[in-house]
C-alpha positions in Angstrom: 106.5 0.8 -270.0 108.5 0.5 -267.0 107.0 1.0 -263.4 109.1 3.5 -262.2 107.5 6.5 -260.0 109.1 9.6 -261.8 109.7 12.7 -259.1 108.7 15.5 -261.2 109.1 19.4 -259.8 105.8 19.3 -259.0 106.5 15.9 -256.7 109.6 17.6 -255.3 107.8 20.4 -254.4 104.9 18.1 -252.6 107.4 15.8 -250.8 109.1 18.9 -249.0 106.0 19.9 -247.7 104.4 17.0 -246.6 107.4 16.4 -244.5 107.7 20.0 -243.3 103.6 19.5 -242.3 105.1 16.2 -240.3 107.9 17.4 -238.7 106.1 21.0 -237.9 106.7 22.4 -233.9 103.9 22.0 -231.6 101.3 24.2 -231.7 101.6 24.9 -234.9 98.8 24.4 -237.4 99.2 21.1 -239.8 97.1 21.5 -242.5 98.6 22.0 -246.4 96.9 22.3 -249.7 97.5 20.5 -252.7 96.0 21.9 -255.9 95.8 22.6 -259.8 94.9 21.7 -263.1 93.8 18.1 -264.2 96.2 15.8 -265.7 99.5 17.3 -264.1 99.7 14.1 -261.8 98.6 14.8 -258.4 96.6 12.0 -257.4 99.5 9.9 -259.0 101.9 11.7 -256.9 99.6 11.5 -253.2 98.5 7.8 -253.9 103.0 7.1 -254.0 103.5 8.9 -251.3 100.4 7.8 -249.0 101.6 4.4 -249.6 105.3 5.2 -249.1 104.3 6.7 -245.4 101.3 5.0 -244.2 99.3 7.5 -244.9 95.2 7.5 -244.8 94.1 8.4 -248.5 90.6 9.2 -248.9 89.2 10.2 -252.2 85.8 12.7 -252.1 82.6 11.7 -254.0 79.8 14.0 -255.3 77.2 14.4 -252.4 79.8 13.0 -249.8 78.5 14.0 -246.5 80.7 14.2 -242.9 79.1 10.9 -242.0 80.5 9.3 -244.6 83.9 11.0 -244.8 83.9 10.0 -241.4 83.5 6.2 -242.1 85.7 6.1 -245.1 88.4 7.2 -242.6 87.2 4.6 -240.0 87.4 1.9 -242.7 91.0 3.6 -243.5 92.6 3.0 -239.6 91.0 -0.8 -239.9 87.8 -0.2 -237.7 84.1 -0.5 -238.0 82.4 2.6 -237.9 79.9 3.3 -235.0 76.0 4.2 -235.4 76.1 7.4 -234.4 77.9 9.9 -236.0 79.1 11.7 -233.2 80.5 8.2 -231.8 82.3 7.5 -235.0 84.0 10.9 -234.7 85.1 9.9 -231.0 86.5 6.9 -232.7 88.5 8.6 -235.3 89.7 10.9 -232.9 90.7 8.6 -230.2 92.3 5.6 -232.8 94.5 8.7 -234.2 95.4 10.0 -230.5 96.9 6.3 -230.4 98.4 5.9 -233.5 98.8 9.1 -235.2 98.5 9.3 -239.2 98.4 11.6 -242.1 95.4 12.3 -244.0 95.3 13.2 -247.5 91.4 14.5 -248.7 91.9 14.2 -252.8 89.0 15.8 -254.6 88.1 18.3 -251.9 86.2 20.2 -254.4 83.5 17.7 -253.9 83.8 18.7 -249.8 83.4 22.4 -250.3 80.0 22.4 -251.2 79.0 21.0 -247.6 80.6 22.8 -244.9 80.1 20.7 -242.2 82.0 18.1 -244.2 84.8 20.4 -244.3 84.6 21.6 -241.0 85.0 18.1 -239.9 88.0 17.3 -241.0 88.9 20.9 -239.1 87.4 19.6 -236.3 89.7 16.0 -236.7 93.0 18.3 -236.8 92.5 20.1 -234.3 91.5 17.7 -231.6 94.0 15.3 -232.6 96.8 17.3 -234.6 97.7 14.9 -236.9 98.9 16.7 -240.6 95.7 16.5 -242.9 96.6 17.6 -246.4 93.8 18.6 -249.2 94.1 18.3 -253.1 92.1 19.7 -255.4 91.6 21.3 -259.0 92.6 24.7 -259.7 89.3 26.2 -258.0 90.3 24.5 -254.6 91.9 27.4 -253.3 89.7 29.8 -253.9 86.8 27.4 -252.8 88.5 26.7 -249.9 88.5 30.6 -248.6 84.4 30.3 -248.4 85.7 28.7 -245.0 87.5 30.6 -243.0 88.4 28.9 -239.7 89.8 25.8 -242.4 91.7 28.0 -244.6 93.8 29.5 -241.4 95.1 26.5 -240.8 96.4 25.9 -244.0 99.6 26.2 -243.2 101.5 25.2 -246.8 99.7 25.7 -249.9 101.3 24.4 -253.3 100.3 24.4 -256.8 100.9 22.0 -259.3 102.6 23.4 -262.7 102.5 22.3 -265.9 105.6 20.3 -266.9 108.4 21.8 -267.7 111.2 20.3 -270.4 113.5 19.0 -267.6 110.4 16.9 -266.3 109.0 15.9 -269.9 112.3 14.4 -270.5 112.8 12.8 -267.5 109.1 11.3 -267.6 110.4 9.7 -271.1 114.0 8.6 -269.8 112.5 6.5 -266.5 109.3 5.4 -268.4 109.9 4.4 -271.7 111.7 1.4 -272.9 112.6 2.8 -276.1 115.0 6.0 -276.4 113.3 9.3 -278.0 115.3 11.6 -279.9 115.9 15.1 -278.7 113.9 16.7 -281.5 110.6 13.6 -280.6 111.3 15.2 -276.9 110.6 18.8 -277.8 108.0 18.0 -279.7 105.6 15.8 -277.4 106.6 18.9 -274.7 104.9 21.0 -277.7 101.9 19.1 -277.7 100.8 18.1 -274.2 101.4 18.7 -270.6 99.6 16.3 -269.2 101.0 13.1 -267.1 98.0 11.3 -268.5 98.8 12.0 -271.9 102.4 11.8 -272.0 101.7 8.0 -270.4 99.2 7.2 -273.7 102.2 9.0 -276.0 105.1 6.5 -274.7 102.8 3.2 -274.8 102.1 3.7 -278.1 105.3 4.5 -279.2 106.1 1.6 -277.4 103.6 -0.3 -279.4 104.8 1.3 -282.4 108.2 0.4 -282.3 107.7 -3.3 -281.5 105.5 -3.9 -284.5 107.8 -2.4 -286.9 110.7 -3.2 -285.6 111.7 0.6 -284.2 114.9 1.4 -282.7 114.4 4.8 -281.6 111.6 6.8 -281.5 112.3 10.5 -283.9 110.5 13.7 -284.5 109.1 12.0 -287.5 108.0 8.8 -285.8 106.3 10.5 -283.0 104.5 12.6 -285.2 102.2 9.4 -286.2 102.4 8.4 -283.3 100.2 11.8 -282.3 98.1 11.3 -285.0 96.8 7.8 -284.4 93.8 7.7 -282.2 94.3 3.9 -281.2 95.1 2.6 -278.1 94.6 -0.4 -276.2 94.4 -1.2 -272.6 97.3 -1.3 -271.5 97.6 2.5 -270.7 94.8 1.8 -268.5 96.5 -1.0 -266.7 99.6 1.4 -266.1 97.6 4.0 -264.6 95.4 1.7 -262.5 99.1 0.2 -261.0 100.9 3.8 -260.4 98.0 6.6 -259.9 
């Protein structure tokens, strides 16, 4: 498997807007919106790009509260977080005054139950007006309209698609290290549309192949590859180093 960051649509599509949400006019509001079904790559796609641009990647937890969103953003821009909550704001405010950076919330889902969480990183936008980007599942959005003074300053909001064939195939080109047939090709974009499954699908080709000595991987092929529940770690491994 190589390690090759593959720039789907849906990566396109998030890359244009992350930049616009950068480059945006003053006085302009710099919040975006990142969501859609599981499995279609998106914290694969923000944790490239967060890296790629410095940018401050915090992921939400169930029963995350604004202290500690606060913190983990602290923590993020290299500081210790104060005692008092409304001191650690003043600190995240006044380290991103100095040097200003883009937060990415993944798993706001987990933020829209508590609004002052939400309002917080309102709050952090405003008074310092650096881009801050959400992602969620495909009930973000409309989660997200529960709060209204937020959801006005969304300013781009994109939703991730389900793979086309163009991105299946190109996902299989950069990744694999054995070549797939056409016909293997439009059958594994028959059978899943998921990044995390289309991962498992080429390591055990790749597994396949090796053991038996498999030149190219064909409709036939690929068919037991789909029906073998196996796999070992090293999907995992992948995952752990890209997403």
């Amino acid at each position: 498997m190589r390690k090759i960051f593959v720039k789907t649509k849906n990566v396109k599509q998030m890359v244009s807007m992350l930049n616009r949400l950068r480059d945006r006019g003053e006085g302009i509001p710099g919040m975006g919106l990142i969501y859609g079904e599981p499995g279609l790559g998106k914290t694969y796609a923000i944790t490239w790009w967060s890296a790629q641009n410095d940018a401050i990647l915090i992921r939400s937890a169930n029963l995350m509260s604004a202290r500690w969103l606060l913190e983990e953003i602290v923590e993020e821009l290299g500081e210790i977080p104060y005692n008092k909550y409304s001191d650690i704001f003043n600190q995240v405010v006044s380290q991103l005054l100095k040097t200003p950076k883009t937060i990415i919330v993944d798993e706001i889902d987990y933020l829209t139950i508590d609004s002052r969480a939400v309002e917080t990183l309102r709050d952090i936008h405003d008074k310092t007006d650096v881009p801050i980007v959400l992602v969620g599942m495909a009930t973000a959005n409309k989660r997200l309209q529960r709060h209204k003074h937020l959801y006005d300053r969304l300013l781009e909001i994109i939703k991730f698609e389900p793979f086309c064939k163009q991105d299946i195939n190109e996902i299989i080109d950069q990744l694999s290290e054995i070549t797939f047939t056409d016909c293997a090709k439009k059958l594994l974009f028959s059978k899943t549309n998921r990044f995390r499954q289309i991962v498992k699908t080429i390591t055990k080709a790749e597994q396949l192949a090796k053991a038996n000595g498999i030149k190219e991987i064909d409709e036939i092929t690929l068919k037991e590859v789909l029906t073998d529940g196996s796999i070992d770690d090293e999907t995992d491994n992948f995952r752990n180093e890209v997403a």
